[in-house]
C-alpha positions in Angstrom: 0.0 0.0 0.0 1.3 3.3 -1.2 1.9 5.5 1.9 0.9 9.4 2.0 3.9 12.3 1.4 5.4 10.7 -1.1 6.4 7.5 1.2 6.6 4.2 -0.9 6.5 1.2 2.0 5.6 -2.1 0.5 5.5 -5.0 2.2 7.8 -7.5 1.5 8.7 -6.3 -1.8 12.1 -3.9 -2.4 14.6 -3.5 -5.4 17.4 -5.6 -4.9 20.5 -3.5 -3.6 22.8 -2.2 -6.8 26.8 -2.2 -5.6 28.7 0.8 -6.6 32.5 0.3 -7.5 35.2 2.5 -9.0 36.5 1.5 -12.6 40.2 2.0 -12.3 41.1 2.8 -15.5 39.8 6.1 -17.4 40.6 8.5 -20.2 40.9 11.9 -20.4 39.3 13.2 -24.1 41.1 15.8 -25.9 38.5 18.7 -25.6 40.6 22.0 -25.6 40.7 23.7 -22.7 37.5 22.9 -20.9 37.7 19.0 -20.5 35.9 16.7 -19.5 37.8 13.6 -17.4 36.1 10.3 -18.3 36.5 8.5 -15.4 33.3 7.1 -14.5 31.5 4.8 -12.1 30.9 1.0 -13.1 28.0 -0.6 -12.0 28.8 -4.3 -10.9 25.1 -5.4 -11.4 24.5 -4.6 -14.7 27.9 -4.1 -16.2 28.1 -0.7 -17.3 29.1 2.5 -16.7 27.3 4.8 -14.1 27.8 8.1 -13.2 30.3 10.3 -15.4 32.9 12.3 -13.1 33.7 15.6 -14.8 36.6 18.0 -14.3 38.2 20.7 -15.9 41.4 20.7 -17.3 42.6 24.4 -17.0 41.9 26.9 -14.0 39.0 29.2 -14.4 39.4 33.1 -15.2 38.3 35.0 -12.1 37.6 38.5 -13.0 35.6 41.0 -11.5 34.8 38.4 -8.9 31.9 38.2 -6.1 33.9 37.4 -3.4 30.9 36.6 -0.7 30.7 32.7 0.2 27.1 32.0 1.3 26.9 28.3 2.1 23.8 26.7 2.8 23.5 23.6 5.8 20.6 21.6 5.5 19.4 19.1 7.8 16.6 16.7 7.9 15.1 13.9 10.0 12.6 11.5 8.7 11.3 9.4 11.4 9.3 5.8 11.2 7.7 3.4 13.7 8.9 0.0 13.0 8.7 -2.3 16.1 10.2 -5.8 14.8 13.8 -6.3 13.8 12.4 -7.2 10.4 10.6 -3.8 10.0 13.8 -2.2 11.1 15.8 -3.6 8.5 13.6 -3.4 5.7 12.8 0.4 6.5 16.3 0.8 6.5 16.8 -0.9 3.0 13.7 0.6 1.7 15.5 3.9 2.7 19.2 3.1 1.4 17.5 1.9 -1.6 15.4 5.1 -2.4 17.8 7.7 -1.4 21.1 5.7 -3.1 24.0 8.3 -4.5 21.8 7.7 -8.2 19.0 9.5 -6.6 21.3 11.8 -4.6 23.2 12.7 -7.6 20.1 13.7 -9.5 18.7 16.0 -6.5 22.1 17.6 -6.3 22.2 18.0 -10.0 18.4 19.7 -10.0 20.6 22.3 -7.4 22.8 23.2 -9.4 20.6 23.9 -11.9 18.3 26.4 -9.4 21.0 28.4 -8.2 22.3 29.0 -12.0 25.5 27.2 -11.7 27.8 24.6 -13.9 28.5 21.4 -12.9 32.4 20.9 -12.8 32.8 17.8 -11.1 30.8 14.9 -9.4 32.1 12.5 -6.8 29.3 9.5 -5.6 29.3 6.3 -3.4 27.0 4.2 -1.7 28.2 2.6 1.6 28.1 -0.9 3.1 25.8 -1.3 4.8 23.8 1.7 4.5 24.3 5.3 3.7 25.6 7.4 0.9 27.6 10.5 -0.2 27.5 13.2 -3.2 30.0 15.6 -3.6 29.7 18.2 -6.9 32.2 21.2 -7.7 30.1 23.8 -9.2 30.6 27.0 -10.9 29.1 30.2 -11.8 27.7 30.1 -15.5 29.0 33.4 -15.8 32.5 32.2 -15.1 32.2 29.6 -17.3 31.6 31.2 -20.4 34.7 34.1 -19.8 36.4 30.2 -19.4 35.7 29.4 -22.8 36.0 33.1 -24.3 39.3 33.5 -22.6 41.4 30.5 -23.8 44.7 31.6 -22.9 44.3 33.3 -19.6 44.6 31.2 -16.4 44.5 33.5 -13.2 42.7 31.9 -10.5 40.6 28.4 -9.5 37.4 29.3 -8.2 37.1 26.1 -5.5 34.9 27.3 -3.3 31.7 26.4 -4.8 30.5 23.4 -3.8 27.6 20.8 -3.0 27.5 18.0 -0.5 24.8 15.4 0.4 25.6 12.5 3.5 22.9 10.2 4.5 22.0 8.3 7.7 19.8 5.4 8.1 19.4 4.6 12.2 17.7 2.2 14.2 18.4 0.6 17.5 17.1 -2.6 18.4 15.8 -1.4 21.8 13.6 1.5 20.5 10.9 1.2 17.8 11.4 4.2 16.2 14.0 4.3 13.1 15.3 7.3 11.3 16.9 8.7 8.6 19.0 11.8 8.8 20.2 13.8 5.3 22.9 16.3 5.5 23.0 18.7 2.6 25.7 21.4 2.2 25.9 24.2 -0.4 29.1 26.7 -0.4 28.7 29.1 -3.5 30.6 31.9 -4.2 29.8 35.2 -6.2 26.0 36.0 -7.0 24.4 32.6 -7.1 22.5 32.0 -3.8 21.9 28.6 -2.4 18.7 29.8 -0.8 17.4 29.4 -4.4 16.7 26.0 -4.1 16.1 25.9 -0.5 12.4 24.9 -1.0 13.0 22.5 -3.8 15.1 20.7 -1.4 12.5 20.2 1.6 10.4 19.1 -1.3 12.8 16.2 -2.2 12.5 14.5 0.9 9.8 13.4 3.9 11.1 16.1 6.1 9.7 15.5 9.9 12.7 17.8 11.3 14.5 20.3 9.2 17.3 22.4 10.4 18.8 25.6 8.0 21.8 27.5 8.7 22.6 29.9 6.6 26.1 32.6 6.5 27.5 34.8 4.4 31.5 35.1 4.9 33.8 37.4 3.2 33.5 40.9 1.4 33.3 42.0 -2.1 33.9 45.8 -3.3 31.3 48.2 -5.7 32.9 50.4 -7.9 34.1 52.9 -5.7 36.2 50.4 -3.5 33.4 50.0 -0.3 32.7 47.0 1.3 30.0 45.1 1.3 29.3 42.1 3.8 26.4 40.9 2.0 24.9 41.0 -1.8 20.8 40.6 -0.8 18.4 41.5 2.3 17.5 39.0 4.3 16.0 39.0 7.9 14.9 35.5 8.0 15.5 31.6 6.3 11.8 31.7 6.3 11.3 34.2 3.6 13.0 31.6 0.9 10.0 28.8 1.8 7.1 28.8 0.2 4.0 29.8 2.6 2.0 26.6 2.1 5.4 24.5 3.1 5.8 26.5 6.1 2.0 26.0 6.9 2.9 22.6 7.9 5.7 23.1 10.2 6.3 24.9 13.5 9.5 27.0 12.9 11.5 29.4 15.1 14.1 31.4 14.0 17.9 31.6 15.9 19.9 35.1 13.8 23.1 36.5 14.3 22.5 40.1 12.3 25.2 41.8 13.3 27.1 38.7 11.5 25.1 37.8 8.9 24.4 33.9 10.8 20.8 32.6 10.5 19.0 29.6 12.0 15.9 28.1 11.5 14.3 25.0 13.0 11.0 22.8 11.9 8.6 20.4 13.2 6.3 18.6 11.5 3.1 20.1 13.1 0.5 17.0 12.2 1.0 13.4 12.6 -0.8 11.1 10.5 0.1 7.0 11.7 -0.3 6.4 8.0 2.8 7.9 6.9 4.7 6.8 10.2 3.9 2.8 10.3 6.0 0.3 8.1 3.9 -2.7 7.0 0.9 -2.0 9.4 -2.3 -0.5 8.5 -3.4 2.4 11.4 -7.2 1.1 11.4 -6.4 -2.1 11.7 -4.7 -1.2 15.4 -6.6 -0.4 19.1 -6.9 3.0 19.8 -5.3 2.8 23.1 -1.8 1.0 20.4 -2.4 3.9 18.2 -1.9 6.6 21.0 1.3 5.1 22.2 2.7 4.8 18.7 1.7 8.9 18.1 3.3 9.6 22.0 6.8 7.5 20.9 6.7 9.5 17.6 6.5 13.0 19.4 8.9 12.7 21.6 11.5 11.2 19.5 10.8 13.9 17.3 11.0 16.9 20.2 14.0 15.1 21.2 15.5 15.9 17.9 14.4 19.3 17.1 15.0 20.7 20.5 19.0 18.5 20.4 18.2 17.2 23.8 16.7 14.0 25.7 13.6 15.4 27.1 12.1 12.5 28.1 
């Protein structure tokens, strides 16, 4: 039975696991001076290539440069009742399975192309037993075409721009409740903003806790030589989410003006047992079951947004 916010528990029936092993050997293609390096990812299931890793051959031309880093951290919890060992393990397969560096890779990818940057380089691996990483080099489009118009000038490597994605699957066998954590990280430098796709990422995944944090670092110059500390207003994380995504979280806000630091916390403000049980139907249980279920969920959840055992 297909599960409510986009949560896909079937009993008793996942896609096998797919192993993810470096190729040693690669090329590099002769592609003047922007090139791509064909070392890819080799798929031990089905035999073929996977993911393509590319990389530039020459520095980029950094001229007139932004120099503001405004990195993004995004955090968020995903949280699941599953009481038997069995449950445990298949929830946590289910999740490795549907959140595998593929997927990851995609999401990150989607990013890149919502904040208006260029993909330089991609970096992806699943873990045994669970878990998986994403790591992409990014660049300003802007910096990429004075690469290309610029052939001959190399004066500076813009490596600052950056996205990261970590994942956590988590049980223990004396609690029933299982989680998965996702740790998302996006360092840009210049104009781009990772707030763009702030609310595309909450969308991506079945966010019961999210934690932002959000900094700009650095200075740039205008014209006449003055600093600036920032590029944009901003008062709050809040104002880059959507108002019907907000509507269904509690949120407080944690800012640093004075140093351009802010902090924003969610919690999932309904709980509906249908998108919280693994192979169990909520009718099908006693309403006193039902209310112990929805007290563990709460307070495992608190726990989390609040970083502190409460109970």
């Amino acid at each position: 039975m297909e599960m409510q916010r986009q949560r896909r528990y079937f009993a008793g029936k996942f896609p096998e696991r797919r192993e993810i092993a470096v190729k040693p050997d690669f090329t590099l293609g002769n592609c003047g001076e922007i090139c791509y390096n064909q070392d890819t990812l080799w798929d031990q299931r089905t035999n073929r290539k996977g993911a393509v890793m590319l990389g530039l051959k020459e520095k980029l031309t950094l001229y007139g440069f932004n120099n503001l880093t405004k990195t993004l951290s995004f955090n968020i919890y995903d949280v699941c009742y599953a009481k038997t060992e069995r449950e445990k393990r298949d929830y946590i397969s289910y999740i490795d399975e549907e959140y595998n560096s593929e997927r990851l890779t995609k999401i990150l990818r989607n990013v890149t192309d919502r904040i208006g940057a260029h993909v330089l380089n991609i970096s992806n691996q699943d873990y045994d037993p669970q878990g998986a990483s994403v790591n992409v080099l990014v660049a300003e489009e802007a910096m990429m075409d004075s690469a290309r118009r610029l052939k001959d000038s190399v004066m500076g490597h813009l490596d600052k721009s950056h996205l990261t994605v970590h994942t956590y699957p988590e049980f223990h066998p004396d609690n029933d409740i299982s989680t998965f954590r996702v740790d998302i990280d996006v360092a840009t430098c210049g104009k781009i903003s990772p707030l763009n796709a702030l609310d595309y990422l909450i969308g991506c995944f079945d966010s019961d806790i999210i934690t932002v944090d959000y900094r700009i670092r650095g200075f740039t110059r205008d014209v006449s030589g003055k600093k600036l500390y920032k590029d944009h207003d901003i008062n709050s994380i809040q104002e880059f989410i959507k108002e019907e995504t907000l509507a269904k979280y509690d949120a407080i806000d944690v800012n640093v003006y004075q140093s351009n630091i802010f902090h924003t916390k969610m919690l999932i403000r309904e709980i509906d047992l249908a998108n919280y049980l693994f192979h169990a139907d909520p009718s099908e249980l006693p309403p006193q079951t039902r209310l112990e279920i929805k007290n563990k969920l709460y307070r495992e959840m608190t726990e989390i947004y609040y970083g502190a055992n409460l109970y």
